[in-house]
Steps between C-alpha positions, in 0.01 A plus 500: 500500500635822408565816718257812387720803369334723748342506844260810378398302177406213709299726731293696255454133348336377829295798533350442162433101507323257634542238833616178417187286627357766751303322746521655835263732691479838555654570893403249724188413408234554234471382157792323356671739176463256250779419198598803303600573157835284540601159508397257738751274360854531729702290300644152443669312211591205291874427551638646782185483756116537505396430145562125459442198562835408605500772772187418635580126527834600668276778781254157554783282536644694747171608702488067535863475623486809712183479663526602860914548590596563809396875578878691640741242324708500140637188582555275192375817303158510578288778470437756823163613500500591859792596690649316741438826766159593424379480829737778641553719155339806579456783322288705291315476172271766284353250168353741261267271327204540266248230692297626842548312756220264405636396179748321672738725625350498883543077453862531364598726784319295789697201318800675493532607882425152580829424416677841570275633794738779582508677154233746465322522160310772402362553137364846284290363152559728206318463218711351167459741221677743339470722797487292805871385358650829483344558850669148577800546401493868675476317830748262475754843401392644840589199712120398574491132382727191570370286231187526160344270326572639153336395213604435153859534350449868390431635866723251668809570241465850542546446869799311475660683212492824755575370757204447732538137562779320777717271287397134640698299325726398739246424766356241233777340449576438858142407576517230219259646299501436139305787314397175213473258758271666751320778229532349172702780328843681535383757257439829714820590597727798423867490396503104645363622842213465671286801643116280493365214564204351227304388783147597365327365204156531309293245320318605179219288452188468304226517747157354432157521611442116516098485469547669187823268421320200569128607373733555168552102484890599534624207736777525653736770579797470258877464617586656190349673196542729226347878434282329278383282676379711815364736211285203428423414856382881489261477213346226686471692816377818311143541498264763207226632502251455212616822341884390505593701783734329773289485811830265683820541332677159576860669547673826594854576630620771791462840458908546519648592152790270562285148455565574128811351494461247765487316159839560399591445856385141457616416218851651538582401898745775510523898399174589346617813337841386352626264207791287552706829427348700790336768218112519521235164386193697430505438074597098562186454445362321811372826654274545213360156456429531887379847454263363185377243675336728778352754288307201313357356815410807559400609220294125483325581797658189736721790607409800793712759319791612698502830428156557682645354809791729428321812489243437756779368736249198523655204699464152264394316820243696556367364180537203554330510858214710389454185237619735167793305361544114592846555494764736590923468460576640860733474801383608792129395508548264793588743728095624459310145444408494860393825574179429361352804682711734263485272211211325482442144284413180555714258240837318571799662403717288265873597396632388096836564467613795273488352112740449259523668163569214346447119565858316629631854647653491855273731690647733649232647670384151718747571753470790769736734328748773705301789610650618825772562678619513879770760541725621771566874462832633505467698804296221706508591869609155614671328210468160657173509608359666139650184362362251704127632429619531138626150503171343722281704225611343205531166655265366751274827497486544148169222542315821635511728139259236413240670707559795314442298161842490339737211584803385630804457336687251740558087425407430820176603490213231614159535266339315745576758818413803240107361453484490863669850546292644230128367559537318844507130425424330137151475620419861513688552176245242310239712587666846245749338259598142368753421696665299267583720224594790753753280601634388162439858332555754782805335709558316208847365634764448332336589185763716279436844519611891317764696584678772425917498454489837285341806622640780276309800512232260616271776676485709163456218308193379702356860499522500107308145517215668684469797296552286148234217638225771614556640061447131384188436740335808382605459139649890493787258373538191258628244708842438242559874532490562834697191535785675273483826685524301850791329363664793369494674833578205730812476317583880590410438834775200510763665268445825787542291811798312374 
């Protein structure tokens, strides 16, 4: 990953752009900000980490070897989750976080203490936008936080490339803790150190309203299937009234601008935006075959058009639990299935994985992909303490960002305790979603997943794909030339930031 020219260019770039999965809430309580224009995707890829098969069979193997260690010992090279004077560490800790407390963060902390009760943790939420990141990274200038979740590679780089972030590295190393091993990728790191931790994850699924899945004669949830074949699986869903008109659409996907290229995301398992020679992939032609192919839905009717939820800053779920669309390509829709009260329906929940654009791909997108990132900031007030929450929050804790519907992005985790942390036992979680496929599709572990290894001028890049994606839904732009224009001027963006 390459260092930015210039501090200010970075800034003004951040001030423009979009969170990288936003998710948290707004102070300490209220309504959670939901994702942004940005990417929810944090990274992964093919060779060296996330993206393959290869890693992903390595990260299981060593989640079965591993298992529970010894907490305090590196003997024989195993890994150090807890140390070995927890008990008397002491110390304190300010988390800057994006989840309230009863997303999970009041569980991880509780969790925490129980094995360092003398460190006090105490946690601010900011909100993971555009602004809520300058204000983040403001506060972590002025001394006020020990360690952030940070999300996505553009935020999190620009923290490390300036200097925000404590260099961990060593710590790892003599904890035992392989970045592959225990997280699945080696990717995010800066001039061959580490500054983060890829502790958090998120799960892009295709989430179904399974009355209308199964009224449609459908069968079973897939394991695997093409675009065209959930476009199918949406005509049957859809339902028209005499004159034509759609009266339940049977497929839609999140408001966010970004899930246009999820596509490419798939299908490539590494660096959305770049060819093999690290210039801009917009005129490859997979962006507009994927870009086609959701403008004729649309266009067919099988499709809610994006662009409305765009504009009206509709939610997709809401569709779907208002009984609108039969389908929706989401991520966070679990963390709402039980508040009924809020969100009212009465079906199952079922979870597809993400399809494939074309039959025999890897998919990409099965996997909970990098998304977030637990940081210790330069500046942390005690060092040793900062890293020991940091460490216990991508490890054992990281089970808790489930309650806030992304993922974790550890070996070790346990699908089994996460239904029970999430809905209470397997029981209660029969009576929202099929259990089955949330486990399969949403922890989906060891699946390969994206992520990212090149992140060039990767905030201006993704604003461009907003702006350029919003022209092509609204047809103020042919799809091929707004592809060629998008091209043109990702490749400035690169060519400036090199």
């Amino acid at each position: 990953m390459k260092k930015t020219k210039k501090m200010l260019a970075m800034l003004l770039c951040m001030s423009m752009v979009f969170s990288m999965a936003a998710c948290g809430s707004s102070g300490s309580g209220g309504a959670p900000a939901e994702e942004t224009a940005g990417s929810e995707a944090g990274g992964g890829n093919e060779e060296k980490a996330g993206g393959n098969d290869a890693a992903s069979e390595e990260a299981e193997a060593a989640a079965e070897s591993e298992e529970e260690s010894d907490a305090g010992t590196s003997e024989g090279g195993e890994p150090v989750y807890i140390d070995e004077d927890a008990a008397s560490m002491t110390g304190e800790v300010r988390f800057l976080t994006a989840f309230a407390g009863g997303q999970g963060t009041d569980a991880l902390i509780e969790d925490f203490n129980s094995y360092y009760p003398n460190v006090n943790v105490t946690y601010e939420v900011y909100v993971n936008n555009a602004e809520g990141n300058v204000t983040a990274n403001t506060s972590i200038q002025s001394g006020a936080v020990d360690v952030i979740l940070s999300f996505g590679p553009a935020d999190t780089g620009f923290r490390w490339e300036n200097g925000l972030l404590m260099d961990i590295t060593d710590r790892l190393a003599e904890d035992n803790l392989d970045l592959v091993k225990e997280w699945g990728t080696d990717n995010y790191t800066y001039n061959d150190r580490v500054y983060c931790i890829p502790g958090g994850a998120l799960s892009v699924i295709v989430a179904l309203n399974m009355d209308m899945w199964n009224a449609a004669g459908l069968g079973e949830i897939p394991d695997y299937w093409t675009w065209d074949e959930y476009l199918d699986a949406c005509r049957a869903m859809t339902k028209k009234a005499a004159d034509g008109s759609t009266e339940v659409y049977g497929g839609t996907q999140f408001n966010n601008t970004p899930y246009w290229y999820y596509p490419m995301m798939q299908s490539k398992g590494k660096n959305v935006f770049y060819n093999e020679e690290g210039k801009a992939d917009f005129t490859s032609g997979l962006a507009e075959k994927i870009v086609n192919r959701q403008l004729d839905a649309e266009e067919e009717g099988i499709w809610y058009k994006q662009i409305n939820l765009i504009t009206d800053n509709q939610k997709s779920r809401d569709l779907l639990w208002g009984g609108q669309v039969a389908s929706c390509v989401e991520s966070l829709i679990t963390r709402f299935v039980m508040d009924t009260e809020n969100y009212p329906h009465d079906f199952i929940l079922g979870y597809a994985p993400y399809p494939v654009n074309e039959e025999g791909e890897t998919n990409y997108m099965h996997g909970a992909m990098t998304n977030s990132f637990f940081c210790v900031t330069n500046n942390a007030k005690d060092a040793d303490a900062a890293y020991a929450f940091a460490k216990f929050a991508s490890t054992y804790g990281s089970k808790y960002l489930y309650k806030a519907g992304h993922a974790s992005g550890w070996s070790g985790t346990n699908p089994d305790e996460i239904v029970d942390l999430v809905f209470g036992s397997r029981e209660e979680a029969e009576k929202y979603v099929d259990v089955d496929s949330y486990i399969a599709n949403v922890l989906a572990v060891g699946k390969p997943f994206y992520a990212d290894e090149n992140i060039t001028a990767y905030s201006q890049i993704a604003s461009l794909c907003d702006e350029y994606f919003v022209y092509m839904l609204n047809g103020s732009m042919a799809v091929e030339d707004a592809l060629e224009e998008l091209n043109e001027y990702a490749d400035e963006a690169i060519e400036d930031a090199q």
